[in-house]
TIMAR-285042 format. One record per residue (C-alpha): residue in three letters; x, y, z. Coordinates in steps of 0.001 Angstrom, whole numbers, padded with zeros to 6 digits, always signed. Layout:
ALAXYZ
...
% end
This chain:
UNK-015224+002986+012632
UNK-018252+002028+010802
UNK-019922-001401+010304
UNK-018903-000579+006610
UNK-015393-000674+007173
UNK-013494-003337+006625
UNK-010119-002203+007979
UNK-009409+000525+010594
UNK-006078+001241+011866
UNK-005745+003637+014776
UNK-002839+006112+015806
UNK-000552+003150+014214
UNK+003293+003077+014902
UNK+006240+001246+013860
UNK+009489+001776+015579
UNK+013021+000274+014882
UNK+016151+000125+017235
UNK+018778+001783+015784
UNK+021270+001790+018700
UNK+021110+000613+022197
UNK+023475+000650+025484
UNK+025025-002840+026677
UNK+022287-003678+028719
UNK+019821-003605+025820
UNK+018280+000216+026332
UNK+017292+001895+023544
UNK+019239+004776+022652
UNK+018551+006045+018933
UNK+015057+004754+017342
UNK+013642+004966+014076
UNK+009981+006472+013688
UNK+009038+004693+010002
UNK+005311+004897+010945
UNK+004010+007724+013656
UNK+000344+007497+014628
UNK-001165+006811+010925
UNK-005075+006695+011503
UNK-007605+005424+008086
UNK-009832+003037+006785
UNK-010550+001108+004215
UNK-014606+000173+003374
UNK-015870-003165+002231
UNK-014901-003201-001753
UNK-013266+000590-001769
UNK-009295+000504-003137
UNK-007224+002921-000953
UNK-004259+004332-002630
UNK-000894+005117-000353
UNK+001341+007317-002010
UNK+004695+008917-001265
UNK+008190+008973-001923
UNK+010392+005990-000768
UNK+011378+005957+002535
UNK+008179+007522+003913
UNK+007004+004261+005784
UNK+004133+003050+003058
UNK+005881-000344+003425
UNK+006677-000854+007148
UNK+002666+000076+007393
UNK+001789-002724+004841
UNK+003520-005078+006676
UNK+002363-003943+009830
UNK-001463-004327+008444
UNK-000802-008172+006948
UNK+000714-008942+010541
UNK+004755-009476+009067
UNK+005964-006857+011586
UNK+004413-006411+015030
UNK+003446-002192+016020
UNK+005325-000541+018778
UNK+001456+001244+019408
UNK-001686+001107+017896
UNK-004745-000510+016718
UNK-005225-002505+013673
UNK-009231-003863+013682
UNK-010252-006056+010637
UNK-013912-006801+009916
UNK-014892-006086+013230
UNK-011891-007742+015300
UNK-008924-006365+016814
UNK-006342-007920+015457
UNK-003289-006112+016101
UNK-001954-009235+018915
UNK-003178-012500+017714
UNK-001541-016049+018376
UNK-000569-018454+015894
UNK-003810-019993+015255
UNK-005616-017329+014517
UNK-003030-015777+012220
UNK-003587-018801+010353
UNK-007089-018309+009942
UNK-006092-014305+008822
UNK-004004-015452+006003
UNK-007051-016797+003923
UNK-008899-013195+005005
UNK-005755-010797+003792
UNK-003194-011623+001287
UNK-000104-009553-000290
UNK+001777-008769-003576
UNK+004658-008039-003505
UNK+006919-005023-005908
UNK+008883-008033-007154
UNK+007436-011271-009007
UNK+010467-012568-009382
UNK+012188-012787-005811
UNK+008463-013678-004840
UNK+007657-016673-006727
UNK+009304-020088-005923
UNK+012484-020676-008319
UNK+011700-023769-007582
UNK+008181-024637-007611
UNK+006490-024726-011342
UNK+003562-022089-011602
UNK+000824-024570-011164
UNK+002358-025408-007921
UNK+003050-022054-007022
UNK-000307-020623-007256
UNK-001418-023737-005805
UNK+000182-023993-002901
UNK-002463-021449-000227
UNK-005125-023854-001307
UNK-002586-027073-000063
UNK-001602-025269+003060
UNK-005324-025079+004013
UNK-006266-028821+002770
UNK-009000-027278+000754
UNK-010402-030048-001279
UNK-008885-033427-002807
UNK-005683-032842-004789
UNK-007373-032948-008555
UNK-009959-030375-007292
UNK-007188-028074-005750
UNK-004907-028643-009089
UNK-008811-027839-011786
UNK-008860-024746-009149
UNK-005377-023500-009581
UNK-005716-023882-013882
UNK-009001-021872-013905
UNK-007519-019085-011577
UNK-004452-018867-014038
UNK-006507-018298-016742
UNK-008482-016170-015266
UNK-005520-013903-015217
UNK-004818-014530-018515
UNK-002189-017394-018370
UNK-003412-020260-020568
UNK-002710-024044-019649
UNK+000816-024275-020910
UNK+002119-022086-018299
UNK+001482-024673-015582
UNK+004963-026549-015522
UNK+006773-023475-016219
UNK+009175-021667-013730
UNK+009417-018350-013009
UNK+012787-017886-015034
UNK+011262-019225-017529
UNK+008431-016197-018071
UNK+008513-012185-018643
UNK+007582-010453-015476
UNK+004447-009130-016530
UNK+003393-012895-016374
UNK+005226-013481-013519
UNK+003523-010755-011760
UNK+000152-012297-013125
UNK+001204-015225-011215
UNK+001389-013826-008140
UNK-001849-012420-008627
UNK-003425-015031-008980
UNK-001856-016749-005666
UNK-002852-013779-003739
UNK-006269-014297-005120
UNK-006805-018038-005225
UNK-008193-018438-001706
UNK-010785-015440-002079
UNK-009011-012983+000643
UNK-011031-010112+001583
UNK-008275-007494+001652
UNK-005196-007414-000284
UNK-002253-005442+000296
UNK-000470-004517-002959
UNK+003128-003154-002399
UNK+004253-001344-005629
UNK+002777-004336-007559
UNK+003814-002726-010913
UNK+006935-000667-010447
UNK+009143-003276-011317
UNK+006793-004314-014745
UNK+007840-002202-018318
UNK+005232+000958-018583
UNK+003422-001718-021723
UNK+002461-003626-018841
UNK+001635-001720-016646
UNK-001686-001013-017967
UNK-002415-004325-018607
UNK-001770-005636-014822
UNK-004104-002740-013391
UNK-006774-003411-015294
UNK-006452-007441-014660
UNK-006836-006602-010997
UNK-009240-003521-011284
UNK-011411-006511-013151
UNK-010747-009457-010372
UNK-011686-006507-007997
UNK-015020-005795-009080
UNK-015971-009375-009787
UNK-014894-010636-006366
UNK-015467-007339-004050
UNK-012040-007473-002549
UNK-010287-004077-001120
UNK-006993-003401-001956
UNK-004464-001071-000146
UNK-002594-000118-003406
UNK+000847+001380-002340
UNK+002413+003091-004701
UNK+005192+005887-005408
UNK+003328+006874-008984
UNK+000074+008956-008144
UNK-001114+008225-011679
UNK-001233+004614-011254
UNK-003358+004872-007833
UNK-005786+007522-009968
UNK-005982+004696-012234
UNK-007207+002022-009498
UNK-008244+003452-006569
UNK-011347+005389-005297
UNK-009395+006978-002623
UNK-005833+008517-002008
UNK-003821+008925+001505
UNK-000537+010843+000736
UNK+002256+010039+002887
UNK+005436+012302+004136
UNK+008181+010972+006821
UNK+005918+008076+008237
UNK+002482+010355+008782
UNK-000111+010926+006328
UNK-000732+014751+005139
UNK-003503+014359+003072
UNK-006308+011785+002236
UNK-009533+012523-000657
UNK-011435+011155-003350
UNK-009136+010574-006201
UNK-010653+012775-008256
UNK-010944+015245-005734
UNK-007112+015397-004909
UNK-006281+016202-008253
UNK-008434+019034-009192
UNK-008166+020153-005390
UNK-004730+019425-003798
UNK-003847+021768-000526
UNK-000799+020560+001070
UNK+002385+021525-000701
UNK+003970+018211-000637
UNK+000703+016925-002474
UNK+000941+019533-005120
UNK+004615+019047-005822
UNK+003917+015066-006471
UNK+001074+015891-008816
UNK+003260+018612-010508
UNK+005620+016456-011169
UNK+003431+013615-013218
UNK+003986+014249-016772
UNK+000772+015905-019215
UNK-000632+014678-021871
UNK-001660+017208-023024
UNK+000906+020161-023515
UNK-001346+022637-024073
UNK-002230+022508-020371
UNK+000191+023774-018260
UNK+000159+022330-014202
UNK+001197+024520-011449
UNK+005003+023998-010465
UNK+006163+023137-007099
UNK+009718+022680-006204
UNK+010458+021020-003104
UNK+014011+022430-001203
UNK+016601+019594+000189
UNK+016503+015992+000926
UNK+013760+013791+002844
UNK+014760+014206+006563
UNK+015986+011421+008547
UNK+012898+009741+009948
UNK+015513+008630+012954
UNK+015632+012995+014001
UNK+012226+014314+012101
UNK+011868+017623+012332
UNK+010014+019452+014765
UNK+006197+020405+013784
UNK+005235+020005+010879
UNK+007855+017505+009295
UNK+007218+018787+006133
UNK+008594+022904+006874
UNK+012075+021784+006127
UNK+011272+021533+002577
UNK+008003+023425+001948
UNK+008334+026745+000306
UNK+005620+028141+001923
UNK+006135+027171+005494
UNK+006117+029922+007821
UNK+007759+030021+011885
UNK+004906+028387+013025
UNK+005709+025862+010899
UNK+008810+024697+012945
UNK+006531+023730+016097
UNK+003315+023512+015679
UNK+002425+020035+014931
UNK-000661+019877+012230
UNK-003678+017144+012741
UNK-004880+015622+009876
UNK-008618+017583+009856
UNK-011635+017158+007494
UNK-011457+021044+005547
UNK-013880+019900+003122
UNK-016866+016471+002959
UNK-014469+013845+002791
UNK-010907+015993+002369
UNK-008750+015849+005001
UNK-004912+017559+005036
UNK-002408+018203+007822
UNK-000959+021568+007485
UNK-001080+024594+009535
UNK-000893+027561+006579
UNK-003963+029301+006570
UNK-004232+029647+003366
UNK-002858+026753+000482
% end
């Protein structure tokens, strides 16, 4: 960890009980996050990508303190905060805030916007109510909703304003991190666009991180400055954006990026087909949990477990082929 960083998580796990004997034992468990080590610097916007199911989610939730680790370290601007009591969770919630995929299911039905967006600044009694209420208008249009979305409801707008909305919440009481769980996945592909570069904007003008997790690698290439790839709750491979898609090594990374469409279809991307379905993360395989599917794993594959390792300034992958 560096003095830079503004979030470290070490060797985090999440486990779930699945089954257990009368007496409360667990019997069958469910490893959605096994020993996930990064960081995340002061201002940088960390991509997590990977297919659903792979434990991007449980993580987020784990980092924002809605679900407690089985093991681990979690250490935020300097303090551990991976056990806290109440009152200092309080104080965390103005420090790291969260979108969520869905602006809809998110947002009060039955709170109007203005109140809505308003209503981190009235938990924390900053300010008198008018100064709270001028604070909430100029953050809406700062996200491009104008004053006569203030006494609307949710139902009442599209969800790319919706989701503009929750921005804005997330953003009102100027968090220092923000976790962004597939902010745009539910939002028409018109919107899209629109949404990332509202928060690539709010980003730079207010130096917050994001963790941006995503299942589309072209978004986080859009809005990130780094990428951590994800398989079966452990991360394969992390780079510069721009790095892991001129330079991808492990095979699961390469068959994500071969299957994002071209623009251009004069250039041709390397094909790689993945073989069979995710494996259950309740019986992963053993070694690397990615030989089941890989079609270039060899028998050391099936035990050998790979550590993520730096292979190049800044490049780091978890596989165990000697050459990718």
């Amino acid at each position: 960890m560096t003095e830079q960083n503004l979030l470290t998580i070490e060797n985090l796990k999440k486990e779930f009980v699945v089954e257990k004997t009368l007496l409360g034992k667990p019997t069958v468990t469910l490893k959605a996050v096994d020993g996930v080590s990064l960081s995340i610097a002061k201002g940088e916007n960390l991509g997590l990508v990977g297919e659903s199911g792979c434990g991007k989610t449980t993580l987020g939730r784990m980092i924002v303190k809605l679900s407690e680790p089985t093991d681990g370290r979690i250490v935020f601007n300097g303090e551990d905060i991976t056990h806290l009591d109440s009152s200092k969770m309080r104080e965390l919630r103005k420090s790291i805030q969260l979108i969520f995929q869905d602006p809809y299911a998110s947002l009060n039905p039955r709170m109007t916007i203005l109140q809505a967006v308003r209503a981190p600044l009235d938990a924390f009694g900053e300010g008198t109510f008018q100064e709270r209420k001028e604070k909430t208008i100029q953050m809406l249009e700062q996200v491009g909703l104008s004053r006569e979305f203030i006494d609307k409801y949710p139902h009442e707008m599209s969800g790319g304003q919706r989701q503009r909305a929750a921005i804005a919440r997330a953003m009102i009481i100027n968090p220092k991190l923000i976790v962004c769980d597939e902010p745009v996945s539910a939002l028409d592909v018109s919107v899209r666009a629109q949404v990332l570069n509202l928060m690539k904007t709010l980003q730079q003008e207010r130096g917050i991180s994001y963790l941006f997790i995503s299942h589309d690698l072209s978004v986080t290439h859009h809005l990130c400055d780094r990428i951590a790839v994800m398989y079966l709750g452990t991360i394969v491979e992390m780079a510069e954006k721009d790095e892991l898609y001129k330079n991808p090594i492990h095979p699961y990374t390469k068959a994500l990026l071969s299957s994002i469409p071209l623009p251009d279809r004069d250039h041709k991307r390397e094909k790689t087909s993945l073989e069979g379905d995710v494996p259950s993360p309740i019986n992963p395989p053993k070694g690397c949990r990615f030989h089941t599917r890989c079609p270039f794993a060899s028998e050391n594959c099936s035990f050998n477990v790979p550590e993520l390792r730096e292979v190049k300034p800044g490049h780091f992958v978890a596989c165990s082929l000697e050459k990718n």
